[in-house]
DRENLO-426319 format. One record per residue (C-alpha): x, y, z. Coordinates in Angstrom, 1 decimal. Each point is the difference from the previous one (the first is absolute). Layout:
# residues N
pt px X | py Y | pz Z
...
***
This chain:
# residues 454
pt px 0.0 | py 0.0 | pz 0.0
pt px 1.3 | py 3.6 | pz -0.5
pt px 0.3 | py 2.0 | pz 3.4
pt px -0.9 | py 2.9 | pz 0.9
pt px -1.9 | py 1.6 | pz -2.8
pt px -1.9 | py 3.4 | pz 0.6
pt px -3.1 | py -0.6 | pz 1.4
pt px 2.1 | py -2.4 | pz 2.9
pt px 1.6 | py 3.2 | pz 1.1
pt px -3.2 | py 2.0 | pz -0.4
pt px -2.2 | py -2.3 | pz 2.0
pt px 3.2 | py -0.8 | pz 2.9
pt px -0.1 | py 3.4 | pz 0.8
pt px -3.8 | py 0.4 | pz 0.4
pt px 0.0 | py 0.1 | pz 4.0
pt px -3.1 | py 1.8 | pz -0.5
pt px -1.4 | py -2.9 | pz -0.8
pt px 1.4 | py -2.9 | pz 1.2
pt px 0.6 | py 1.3 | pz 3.5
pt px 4.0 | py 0.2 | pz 1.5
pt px 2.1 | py -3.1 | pz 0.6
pt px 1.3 | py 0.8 | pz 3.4
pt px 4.1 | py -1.2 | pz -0.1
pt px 0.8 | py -3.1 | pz 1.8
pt px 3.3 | py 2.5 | pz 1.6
pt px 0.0 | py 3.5 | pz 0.9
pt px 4.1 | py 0.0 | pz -0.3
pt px 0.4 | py -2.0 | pz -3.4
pt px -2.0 | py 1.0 | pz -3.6
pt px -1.8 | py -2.0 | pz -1.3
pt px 0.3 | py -1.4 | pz -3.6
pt px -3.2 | py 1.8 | pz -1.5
pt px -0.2 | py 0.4 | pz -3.7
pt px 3.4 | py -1.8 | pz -0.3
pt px -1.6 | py -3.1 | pz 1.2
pt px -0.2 | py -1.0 | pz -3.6
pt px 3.8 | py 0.2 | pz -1.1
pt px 1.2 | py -1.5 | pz 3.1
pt px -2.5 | py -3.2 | pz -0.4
pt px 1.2 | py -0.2 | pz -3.9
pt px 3.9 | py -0.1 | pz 1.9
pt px -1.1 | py -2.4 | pz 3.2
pt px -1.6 | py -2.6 | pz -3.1
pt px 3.2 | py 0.3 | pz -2.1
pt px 1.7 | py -1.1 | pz 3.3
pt px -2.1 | py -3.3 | pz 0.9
pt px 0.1 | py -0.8 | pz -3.1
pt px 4.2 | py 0.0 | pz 0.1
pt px -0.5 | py -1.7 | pz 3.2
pt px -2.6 | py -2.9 | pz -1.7
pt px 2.6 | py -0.2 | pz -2.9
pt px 2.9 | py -0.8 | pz 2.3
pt px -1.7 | py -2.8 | pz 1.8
pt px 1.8 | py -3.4 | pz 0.3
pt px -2.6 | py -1.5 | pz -2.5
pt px 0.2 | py 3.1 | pz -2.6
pt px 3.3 | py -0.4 | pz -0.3
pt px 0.0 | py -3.3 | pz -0.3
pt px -2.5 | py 0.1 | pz -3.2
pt px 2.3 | py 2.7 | pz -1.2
pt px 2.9 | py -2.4 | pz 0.3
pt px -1.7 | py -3.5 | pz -1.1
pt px -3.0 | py 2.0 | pz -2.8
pt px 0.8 | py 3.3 | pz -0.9
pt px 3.8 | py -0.3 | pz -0.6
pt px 0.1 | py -3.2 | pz -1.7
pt px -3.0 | py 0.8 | pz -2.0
pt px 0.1 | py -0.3 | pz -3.8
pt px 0.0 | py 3.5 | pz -1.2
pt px 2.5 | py 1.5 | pz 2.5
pt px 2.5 | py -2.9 | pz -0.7
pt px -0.3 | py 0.3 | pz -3.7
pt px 0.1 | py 3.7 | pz -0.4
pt px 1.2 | py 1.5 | pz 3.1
pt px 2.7 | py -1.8 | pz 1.7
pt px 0.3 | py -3.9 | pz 1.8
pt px 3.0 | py 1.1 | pz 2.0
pt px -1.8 | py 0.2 | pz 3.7
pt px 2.3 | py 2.4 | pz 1.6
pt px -0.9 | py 2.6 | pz -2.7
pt px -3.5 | py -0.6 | pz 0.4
pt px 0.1 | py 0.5 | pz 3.3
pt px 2.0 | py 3.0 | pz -0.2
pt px -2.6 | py 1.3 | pz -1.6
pt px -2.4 | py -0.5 | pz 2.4
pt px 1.8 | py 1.7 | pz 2.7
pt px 0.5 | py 2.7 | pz -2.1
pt px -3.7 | py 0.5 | pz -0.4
pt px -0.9 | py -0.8 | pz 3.4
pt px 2.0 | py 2.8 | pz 1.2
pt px -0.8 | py 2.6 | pz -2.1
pt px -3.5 | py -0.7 | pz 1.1
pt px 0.9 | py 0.2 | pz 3.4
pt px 1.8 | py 3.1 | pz -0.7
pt px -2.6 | py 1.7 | pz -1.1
pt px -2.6 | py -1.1 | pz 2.8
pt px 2.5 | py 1.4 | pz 2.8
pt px 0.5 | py 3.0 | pz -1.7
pt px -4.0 | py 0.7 | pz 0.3
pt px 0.5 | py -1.8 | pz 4.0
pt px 2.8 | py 2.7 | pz 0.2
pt px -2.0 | py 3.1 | pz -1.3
pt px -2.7 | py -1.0 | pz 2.1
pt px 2.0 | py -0.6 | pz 3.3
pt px 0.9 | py 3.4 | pz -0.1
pt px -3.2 | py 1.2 | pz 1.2
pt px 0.2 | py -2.5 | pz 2.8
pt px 0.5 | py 1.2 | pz 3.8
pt px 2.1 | py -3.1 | pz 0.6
pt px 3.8 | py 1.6 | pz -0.8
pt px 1.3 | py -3.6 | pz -1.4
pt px -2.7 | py 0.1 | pz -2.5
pt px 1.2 | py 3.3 | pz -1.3
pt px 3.1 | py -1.5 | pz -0.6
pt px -1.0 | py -3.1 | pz -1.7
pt px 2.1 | py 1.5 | pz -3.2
pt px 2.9 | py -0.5 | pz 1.4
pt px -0.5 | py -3.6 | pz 2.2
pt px -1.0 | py -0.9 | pz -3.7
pt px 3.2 | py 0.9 | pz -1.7
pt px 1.9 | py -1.2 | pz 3.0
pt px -1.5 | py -3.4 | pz -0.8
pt px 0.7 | py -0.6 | pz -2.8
pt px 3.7 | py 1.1 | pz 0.7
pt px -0.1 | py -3.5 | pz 2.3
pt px -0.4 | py 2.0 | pz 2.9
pt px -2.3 | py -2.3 | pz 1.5
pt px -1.0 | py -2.1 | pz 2.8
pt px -2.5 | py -2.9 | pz -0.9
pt px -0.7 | py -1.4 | pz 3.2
pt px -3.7 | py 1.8 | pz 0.5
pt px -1.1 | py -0.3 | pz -3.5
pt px -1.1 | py -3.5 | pz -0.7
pt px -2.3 | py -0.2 | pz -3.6
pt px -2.1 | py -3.1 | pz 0.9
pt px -0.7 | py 1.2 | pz 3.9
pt px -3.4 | py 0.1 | pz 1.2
pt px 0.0 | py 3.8 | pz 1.1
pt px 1.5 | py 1.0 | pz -4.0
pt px -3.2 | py -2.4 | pz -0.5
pt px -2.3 | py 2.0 | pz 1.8
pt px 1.4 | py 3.2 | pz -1.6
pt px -0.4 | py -1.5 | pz -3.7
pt px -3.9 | py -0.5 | pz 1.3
pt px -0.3 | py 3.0 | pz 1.7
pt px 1.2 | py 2.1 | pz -3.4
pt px -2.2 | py -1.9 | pz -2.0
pt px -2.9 | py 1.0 | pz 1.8
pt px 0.5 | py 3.4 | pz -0.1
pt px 0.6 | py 0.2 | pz -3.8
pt px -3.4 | py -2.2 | pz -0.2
pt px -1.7 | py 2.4 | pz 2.1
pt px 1.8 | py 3.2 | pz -1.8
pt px -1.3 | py -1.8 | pz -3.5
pt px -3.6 | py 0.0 | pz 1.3
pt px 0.2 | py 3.8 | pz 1.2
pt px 1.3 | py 0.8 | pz -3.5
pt px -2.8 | py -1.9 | pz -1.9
pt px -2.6 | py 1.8 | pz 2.9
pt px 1.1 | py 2.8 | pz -0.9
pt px 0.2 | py 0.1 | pz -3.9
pt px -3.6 | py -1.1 | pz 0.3
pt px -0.8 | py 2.6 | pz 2.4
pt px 1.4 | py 2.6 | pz -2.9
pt px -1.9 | py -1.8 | pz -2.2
pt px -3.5 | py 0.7 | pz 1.9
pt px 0.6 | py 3.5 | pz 0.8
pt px 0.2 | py 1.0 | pz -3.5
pt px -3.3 | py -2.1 | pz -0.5
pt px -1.3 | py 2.0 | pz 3.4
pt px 0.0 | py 3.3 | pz -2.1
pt px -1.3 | py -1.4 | pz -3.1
pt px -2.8 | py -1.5 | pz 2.4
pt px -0.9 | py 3.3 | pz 1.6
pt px -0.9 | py 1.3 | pz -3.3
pt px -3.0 | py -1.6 | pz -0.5
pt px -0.9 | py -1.0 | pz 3.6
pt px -3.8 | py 0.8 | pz 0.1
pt px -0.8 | py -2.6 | pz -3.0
pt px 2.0 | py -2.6 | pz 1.8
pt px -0.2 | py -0.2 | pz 3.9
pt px -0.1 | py -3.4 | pz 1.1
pt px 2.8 | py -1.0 | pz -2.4
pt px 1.8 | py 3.3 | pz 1.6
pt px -0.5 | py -1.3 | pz 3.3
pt px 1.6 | py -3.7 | pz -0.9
pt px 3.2 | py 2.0 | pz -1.5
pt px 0.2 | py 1.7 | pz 3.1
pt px 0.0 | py -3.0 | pz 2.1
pt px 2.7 | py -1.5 | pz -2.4
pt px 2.2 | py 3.0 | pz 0.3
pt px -0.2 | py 0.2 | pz 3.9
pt px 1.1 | py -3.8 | pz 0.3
pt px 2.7 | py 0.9 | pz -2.3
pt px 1.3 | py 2.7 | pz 2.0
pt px -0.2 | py -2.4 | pz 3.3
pt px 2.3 | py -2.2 | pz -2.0
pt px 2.4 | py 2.6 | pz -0.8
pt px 0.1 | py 0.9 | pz 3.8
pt px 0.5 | py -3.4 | pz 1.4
pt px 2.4 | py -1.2 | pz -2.8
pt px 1.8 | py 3.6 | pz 0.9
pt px 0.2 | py -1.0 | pz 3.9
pt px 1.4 | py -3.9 | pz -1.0
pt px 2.2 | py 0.8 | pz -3.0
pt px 3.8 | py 1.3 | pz -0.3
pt px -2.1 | py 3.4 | pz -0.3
pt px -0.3 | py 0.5 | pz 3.9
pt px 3.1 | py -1.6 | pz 0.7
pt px 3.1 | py 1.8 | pz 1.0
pt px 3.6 | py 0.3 | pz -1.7
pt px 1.6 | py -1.4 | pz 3.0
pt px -1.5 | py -3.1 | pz 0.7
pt px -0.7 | py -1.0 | pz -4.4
pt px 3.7 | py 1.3 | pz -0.7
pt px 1.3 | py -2.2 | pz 3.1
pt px -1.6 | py -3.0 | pz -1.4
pt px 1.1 | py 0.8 | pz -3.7
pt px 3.5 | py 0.3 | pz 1.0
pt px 0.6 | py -3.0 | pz 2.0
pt px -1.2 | py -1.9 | pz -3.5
pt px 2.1 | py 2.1 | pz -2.0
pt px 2.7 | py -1.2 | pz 2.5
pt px -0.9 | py -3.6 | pz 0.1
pt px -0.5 | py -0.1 | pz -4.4
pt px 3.4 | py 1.4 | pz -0.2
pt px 1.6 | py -2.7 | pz 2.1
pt px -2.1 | py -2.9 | pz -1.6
pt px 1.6 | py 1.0 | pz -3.0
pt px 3.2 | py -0.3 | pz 0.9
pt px -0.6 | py -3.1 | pz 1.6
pt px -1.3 | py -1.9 | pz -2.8
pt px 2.0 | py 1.6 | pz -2.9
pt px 3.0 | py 1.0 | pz 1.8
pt px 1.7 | py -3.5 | pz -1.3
pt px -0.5 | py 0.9 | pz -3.8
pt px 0.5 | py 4.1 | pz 1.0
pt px 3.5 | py 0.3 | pz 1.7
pt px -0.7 | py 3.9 | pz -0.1
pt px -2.7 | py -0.3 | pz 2.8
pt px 0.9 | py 0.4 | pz 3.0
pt px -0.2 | py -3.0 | pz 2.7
pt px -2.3 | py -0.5 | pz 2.0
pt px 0.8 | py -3.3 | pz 1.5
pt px -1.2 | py -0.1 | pz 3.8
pt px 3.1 | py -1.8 | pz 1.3
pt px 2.4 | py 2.9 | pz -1.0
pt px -0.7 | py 3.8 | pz 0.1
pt px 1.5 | py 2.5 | pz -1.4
pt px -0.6 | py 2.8 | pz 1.5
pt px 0.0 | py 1.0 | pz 3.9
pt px -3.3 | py 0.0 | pz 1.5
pt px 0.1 | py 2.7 | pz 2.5
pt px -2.3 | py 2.9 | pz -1.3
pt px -1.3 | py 2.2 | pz 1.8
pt px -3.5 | py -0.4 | pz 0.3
pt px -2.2 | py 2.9 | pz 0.6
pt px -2.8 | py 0.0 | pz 2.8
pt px -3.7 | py -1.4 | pz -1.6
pt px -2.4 | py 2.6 | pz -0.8
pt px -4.0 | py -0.9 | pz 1.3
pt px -0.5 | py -0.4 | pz -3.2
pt px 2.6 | py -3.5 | pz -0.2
pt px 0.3 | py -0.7 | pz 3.3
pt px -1.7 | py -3.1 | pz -1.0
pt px 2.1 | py -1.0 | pz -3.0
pt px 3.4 | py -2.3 | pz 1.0
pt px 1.4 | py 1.2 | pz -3.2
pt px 2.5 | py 2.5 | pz -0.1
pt px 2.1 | py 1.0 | pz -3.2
pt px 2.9 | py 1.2 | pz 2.4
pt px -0.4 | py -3.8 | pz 0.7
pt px 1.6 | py -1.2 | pz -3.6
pt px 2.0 | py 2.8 | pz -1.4
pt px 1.4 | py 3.1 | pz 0.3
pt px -2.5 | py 3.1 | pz -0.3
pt px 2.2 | py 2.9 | pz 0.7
pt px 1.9 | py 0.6 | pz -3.0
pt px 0.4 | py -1.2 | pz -3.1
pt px 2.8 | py -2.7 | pz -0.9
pt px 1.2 | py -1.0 | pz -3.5
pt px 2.4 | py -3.6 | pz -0.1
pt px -1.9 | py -0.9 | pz -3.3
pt px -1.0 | py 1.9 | pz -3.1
pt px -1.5 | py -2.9 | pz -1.8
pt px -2.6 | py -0.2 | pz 2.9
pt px -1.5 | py 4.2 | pz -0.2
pt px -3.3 | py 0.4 | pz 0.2
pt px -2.1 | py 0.6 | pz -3.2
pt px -3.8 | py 1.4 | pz 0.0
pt px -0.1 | py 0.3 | pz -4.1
pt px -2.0 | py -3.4 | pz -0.4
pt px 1.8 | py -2.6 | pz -1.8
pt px 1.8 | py 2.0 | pz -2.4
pt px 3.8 | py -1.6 | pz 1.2
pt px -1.4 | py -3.0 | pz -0.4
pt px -1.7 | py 0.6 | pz -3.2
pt px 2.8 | py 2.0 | pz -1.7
pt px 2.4 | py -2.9 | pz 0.8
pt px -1.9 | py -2.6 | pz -2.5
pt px 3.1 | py -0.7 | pz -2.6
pt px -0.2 | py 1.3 | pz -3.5
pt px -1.0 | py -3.0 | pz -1.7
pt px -3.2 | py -0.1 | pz 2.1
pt px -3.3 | py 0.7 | pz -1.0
pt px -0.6 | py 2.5 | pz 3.0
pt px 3.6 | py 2.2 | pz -1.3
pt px -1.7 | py 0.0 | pz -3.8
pt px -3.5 | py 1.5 | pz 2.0
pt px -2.1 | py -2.4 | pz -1.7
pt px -1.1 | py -2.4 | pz 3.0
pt px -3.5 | py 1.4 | pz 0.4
pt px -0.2 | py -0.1 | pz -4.2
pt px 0.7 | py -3.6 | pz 0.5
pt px -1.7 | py -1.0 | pz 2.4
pt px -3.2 | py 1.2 | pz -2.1
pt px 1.2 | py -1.5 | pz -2.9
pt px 0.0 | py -3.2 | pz 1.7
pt px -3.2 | py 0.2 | pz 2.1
pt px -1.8 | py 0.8 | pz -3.3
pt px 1.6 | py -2.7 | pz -1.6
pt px -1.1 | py -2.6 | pz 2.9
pt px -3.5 | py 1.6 | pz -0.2
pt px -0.8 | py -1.0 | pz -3.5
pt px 1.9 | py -2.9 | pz -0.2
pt px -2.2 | py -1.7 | pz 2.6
pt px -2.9 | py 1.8 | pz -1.5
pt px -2.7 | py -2.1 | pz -2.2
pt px -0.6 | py 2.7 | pz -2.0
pt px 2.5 | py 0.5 | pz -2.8
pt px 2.1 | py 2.8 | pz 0.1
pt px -1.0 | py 2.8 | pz -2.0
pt px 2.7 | py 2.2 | pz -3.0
pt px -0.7 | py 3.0 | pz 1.9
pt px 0.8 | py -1.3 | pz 3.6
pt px 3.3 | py -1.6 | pz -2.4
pt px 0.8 | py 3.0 | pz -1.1
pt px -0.5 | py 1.7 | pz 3.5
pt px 2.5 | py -2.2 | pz 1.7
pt px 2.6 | py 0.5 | pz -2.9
pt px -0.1 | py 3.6 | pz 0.6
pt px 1.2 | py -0.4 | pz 3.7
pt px 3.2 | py -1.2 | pz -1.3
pt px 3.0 | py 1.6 | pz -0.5
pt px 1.5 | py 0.8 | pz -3.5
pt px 3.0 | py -2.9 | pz 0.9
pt px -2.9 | py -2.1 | pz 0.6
pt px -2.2 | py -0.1 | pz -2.5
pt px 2.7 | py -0.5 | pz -2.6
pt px 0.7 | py -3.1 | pz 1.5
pt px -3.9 | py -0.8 | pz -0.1
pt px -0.2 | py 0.8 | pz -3.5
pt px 2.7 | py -2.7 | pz -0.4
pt px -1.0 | py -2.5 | pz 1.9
pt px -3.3 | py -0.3 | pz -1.6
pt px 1.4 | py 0.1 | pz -3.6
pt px 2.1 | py -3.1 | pz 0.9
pt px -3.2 | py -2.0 | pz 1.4
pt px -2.1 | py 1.2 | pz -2.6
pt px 1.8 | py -1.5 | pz -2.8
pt px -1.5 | py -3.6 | pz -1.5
pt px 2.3 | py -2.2 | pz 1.3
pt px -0.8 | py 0.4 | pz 3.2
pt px -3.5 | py -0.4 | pz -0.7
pt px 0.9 | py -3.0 | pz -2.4
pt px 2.1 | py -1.4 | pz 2.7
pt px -2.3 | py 0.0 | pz 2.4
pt px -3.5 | py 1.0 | pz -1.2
pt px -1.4 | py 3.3 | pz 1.1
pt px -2.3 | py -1.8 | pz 2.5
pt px 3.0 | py -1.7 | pz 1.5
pt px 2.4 | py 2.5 | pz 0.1
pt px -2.7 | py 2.3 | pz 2.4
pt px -0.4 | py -2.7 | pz 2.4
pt px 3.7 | py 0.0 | pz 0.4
pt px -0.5 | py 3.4 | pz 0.6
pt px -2.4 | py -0.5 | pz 3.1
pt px 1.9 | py -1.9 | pz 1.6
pt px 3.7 | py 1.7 | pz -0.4
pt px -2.2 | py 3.4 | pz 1.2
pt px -2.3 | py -1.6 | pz 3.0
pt px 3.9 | py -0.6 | pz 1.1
pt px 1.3 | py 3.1 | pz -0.4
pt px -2.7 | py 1.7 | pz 1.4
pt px 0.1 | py -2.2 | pz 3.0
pt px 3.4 | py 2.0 | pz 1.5
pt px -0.2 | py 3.0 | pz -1.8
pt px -3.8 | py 1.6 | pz 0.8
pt px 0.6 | py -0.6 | pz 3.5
pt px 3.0 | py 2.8 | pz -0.3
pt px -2.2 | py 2.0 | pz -2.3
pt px -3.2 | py 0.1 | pz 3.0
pt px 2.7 | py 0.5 | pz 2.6
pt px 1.8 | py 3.6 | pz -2.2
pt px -3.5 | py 1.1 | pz 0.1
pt px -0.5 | py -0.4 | pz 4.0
pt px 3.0 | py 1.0 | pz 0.8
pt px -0.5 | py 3.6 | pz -2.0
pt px -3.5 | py -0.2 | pz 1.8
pt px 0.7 | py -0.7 | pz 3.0
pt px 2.3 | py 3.1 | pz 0.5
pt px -2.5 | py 2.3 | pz -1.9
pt px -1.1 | py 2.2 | pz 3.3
pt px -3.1 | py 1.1 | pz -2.1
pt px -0.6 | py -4.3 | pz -0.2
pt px 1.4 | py -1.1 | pz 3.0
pt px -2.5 | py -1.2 | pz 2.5
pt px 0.3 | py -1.1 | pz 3.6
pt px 1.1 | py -3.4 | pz -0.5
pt px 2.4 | py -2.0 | pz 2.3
pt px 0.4 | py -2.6 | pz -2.1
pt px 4.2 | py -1.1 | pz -0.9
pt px 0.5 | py 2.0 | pz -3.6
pt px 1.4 | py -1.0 | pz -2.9
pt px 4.0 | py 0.4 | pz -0.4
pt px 1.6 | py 2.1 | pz -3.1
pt px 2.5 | py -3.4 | pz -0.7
pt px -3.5 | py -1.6 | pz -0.4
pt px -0.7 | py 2.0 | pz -3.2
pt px 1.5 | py 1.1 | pz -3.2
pt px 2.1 | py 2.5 | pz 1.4
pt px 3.0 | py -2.1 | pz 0.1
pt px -0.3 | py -2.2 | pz -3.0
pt px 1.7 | py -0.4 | pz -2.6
pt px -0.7 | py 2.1 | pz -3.1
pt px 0.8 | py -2.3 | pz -2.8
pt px -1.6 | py -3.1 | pz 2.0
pt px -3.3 | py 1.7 | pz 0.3
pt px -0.3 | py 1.6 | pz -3.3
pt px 0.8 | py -3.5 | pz -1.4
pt px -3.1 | py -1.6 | pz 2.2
pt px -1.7 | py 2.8 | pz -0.9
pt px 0.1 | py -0.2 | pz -3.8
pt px -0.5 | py -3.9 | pz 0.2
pt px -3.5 | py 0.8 | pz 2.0
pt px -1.2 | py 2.1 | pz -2.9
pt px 1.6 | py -2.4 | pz -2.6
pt px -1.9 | py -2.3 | pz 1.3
pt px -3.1 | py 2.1 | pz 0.6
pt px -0.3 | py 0.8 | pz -3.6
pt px 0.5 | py -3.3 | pz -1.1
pt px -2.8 | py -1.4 | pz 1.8
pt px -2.1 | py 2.7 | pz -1.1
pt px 0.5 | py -0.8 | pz -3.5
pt px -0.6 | py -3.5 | pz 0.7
pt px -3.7 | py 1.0 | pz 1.3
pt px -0.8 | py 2.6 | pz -2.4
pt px 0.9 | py -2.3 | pz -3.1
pt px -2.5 | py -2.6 | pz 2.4
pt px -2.7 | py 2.3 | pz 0.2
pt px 0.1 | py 0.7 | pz -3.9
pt px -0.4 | py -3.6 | pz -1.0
pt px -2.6 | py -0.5 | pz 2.5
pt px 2.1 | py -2.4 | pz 2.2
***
């Protein structure tokens, strides 16, 4: 869903209406109207955390690595792979403490105002991993506890588009109230319920809540993420710093300052873990990066499909392709001649080729035109079997980091090494030509069916 449009800011800051929200603290803000960005960071969180489980990674290791498409066009070398992964992970994580960070500065807690530099410090290896065990019940109950609040947060946004929604129809309805009272009075009943909804899902959701206690559970995951991810990949990533609890590197005597009210009832300090008064650079490789993915993006190699920018081209190509192959309707010259345009110049001279070579009549005398596109099934059901799946997952990926598309879903996302990003331009382009080889030989086939009434 897209957040935040208009009429959501319109109808948030009706109080006239909907009555004031009275905040849970008198010494910390509350979230407010920024309830909506921070639930859009906490779900990119679990869902880092749900993707870095024992049995995610697992599948990732056993499925998604060794799956068809990745092996044949990407890479089979494991440690690469993997590499990859880490790369992406982190830049994720990046980018969901930098939000943690901006919003810790408005915290009354003074660690959470620093949460910038306990950040950085991590990743620098300064780091003590004693308190911050990933499969613990309390990181559990916090996983849970985030969850509900971005559930509850989603509701109060959908309450309160729909509230927008019937205002405007409240003024149209006022209009021409005498000629329609009883269906008047209805609305109005609809509209007060709505605006009880909007209150209670205000009292409930990350809108009433307050920076310190959201931002102390948000960082403690951030903390707990970044040292999964050095745990599991820190084997295949020797850059990472270790995190291995029989041997720390660091000494573990920060100062911790006293507990506000506000966390007295939190055991997790980041003074605990890492350094948070100044800033400490051991590692260049390991600074922070809150541009998205682009490092990891830019770093596909120049044979690649992603470095030629034609990965989301492809991918349609190909999902076309899929859609009328296993369609029983016969693909028409115009949808032929609308696929052939989405290829590049390089491309469709090779097309033009290839279908002069399998038009001439000894392959057709060899094999009999009827033959020759059954052959043609089969080769493509195969192909298509590794290489759609790489096509759908470019177009989730670019989805799924579209903030005008991207919804609150906590669900484990798809990976860039899991699309066409990395693979290898000649490779595809060669699959790619075979699919509409094929394609237009089977299409042939039927249409010289169809005319002799077969």
């Amino acid at each position: 869903m897209a957040w935040r449009p208009a009429g959501v800011n319109k109808a948030s800051n009706n109080t006239h209406v909907l009555g004031n929200v009275k905040s849970s603290s008198s010494s910390s803000p509350t979230f407010q109207i920024l309830a909506f960005e921070t639930a859009k960071c906490m779900v990119r969180l679990v869902a880092l955390y749900k993707s870095l489980s024992d049995d995610e990674f697992l599948q990732f290791q056993k499925s998604i690595m060794r799956s068809p498409g990745v092996a044949t066009l990407n890479s089979d070398d494991e440690t690469y792979l993997l590499g990859l992964a880490c790369k992406e992970m982190l830049e994720n994580l990046d980018q969901a403490a930098a939000v943690v960070s901006r919003l810790g500065k408005k915290c009354t807690d003074g660690e959470l105002n620093k949460l910038d530099i306990a950040y950085h410090n991590m990743k620098q290896g300064i780091i003590d991993v004693r308190h911050l065990d990933f499969n613990s019940k309390h990181v559990g109950k916090i996983i849970e506890q985030m969850q509900k609040y971005a559930s509850y947060t989603s509701m109060l946004y959908a309450s309160l588009v729909d509230l927008e929604e019937m205002q405007i129809s409240e003024k149209k309805m006022k209009k021409w109230k005498r000629n329609a009272s009883r269906n008047i009075d209805y609305f109005n009943e609809e509209i007060s319920l709505r605006r009880k909804q909007v209150v209670h899902f205000r009292k409930i959701s990350l809108w009433n809540q307050t920076y310190d206690k959201i931002v102390g559970l948000m960082a403690e995951i951030v903390c707990v993420i970044f040292v999964r991810i050095c745990t599991i990949f820190g084997p295949f990533v020797p850059s990472l710093p270790c995190t291995t609890r029989n041997r720390h590197p660091i000494r573990r005597n920060y100062s911790s300052s006293p507990k506000s009210p506000e966390v007295r009832g939190s055991s997790f300090r980041i003074s605990a873990i890492t350094n948070t008064e100044k800033f400490i650079t051991k590692n260049k490789n390991l600074e922070g990066n809150t541009g998205g993915n682009q490092i990891l993006m830019h770093s596909a190699p120049e044979n690649s499909v992603g470095a030629a920018g034609l990965a989301l081209r492809y991918a349609n190509v190909i999902i076309m392709a899929e859609t009328y192959f296993y369609s029983t309707t016969t693909m028409s010259k115009s949808a032929r001649e609308y696929m052939f345009e989405m290829l590049p110049i390089n491309l469709k001279q090779t097309l033009r080729g290839k279908l002069k070579s399998y038009w001439c009549k000894d392959a057709e005398a060899r094999e009999g035109r009827q033959g020759l596109a059954e052959r043609w099934k089969v080769a493509l059901e195969e192909i298509l079997g590794w290489l759609a799946p790489m096509a759908h997952d470019t177009l989730q990926w670019q989805q799924e980091r579209n903030l005008e598309q991207r919804s609150l879903d906590a669900k484990p996302t798809v990976l860039l090494l899991q699309t066409l990003h990395f693979s290898d331009l000649e490779k595809t382009e060669a699959a790619i030509v075979e699919i509409l080889v094929g394609l237009s030989c089977i299409c042939r086939n039927e249409n010289q069916m169809n005319k002799a009434g077969i």
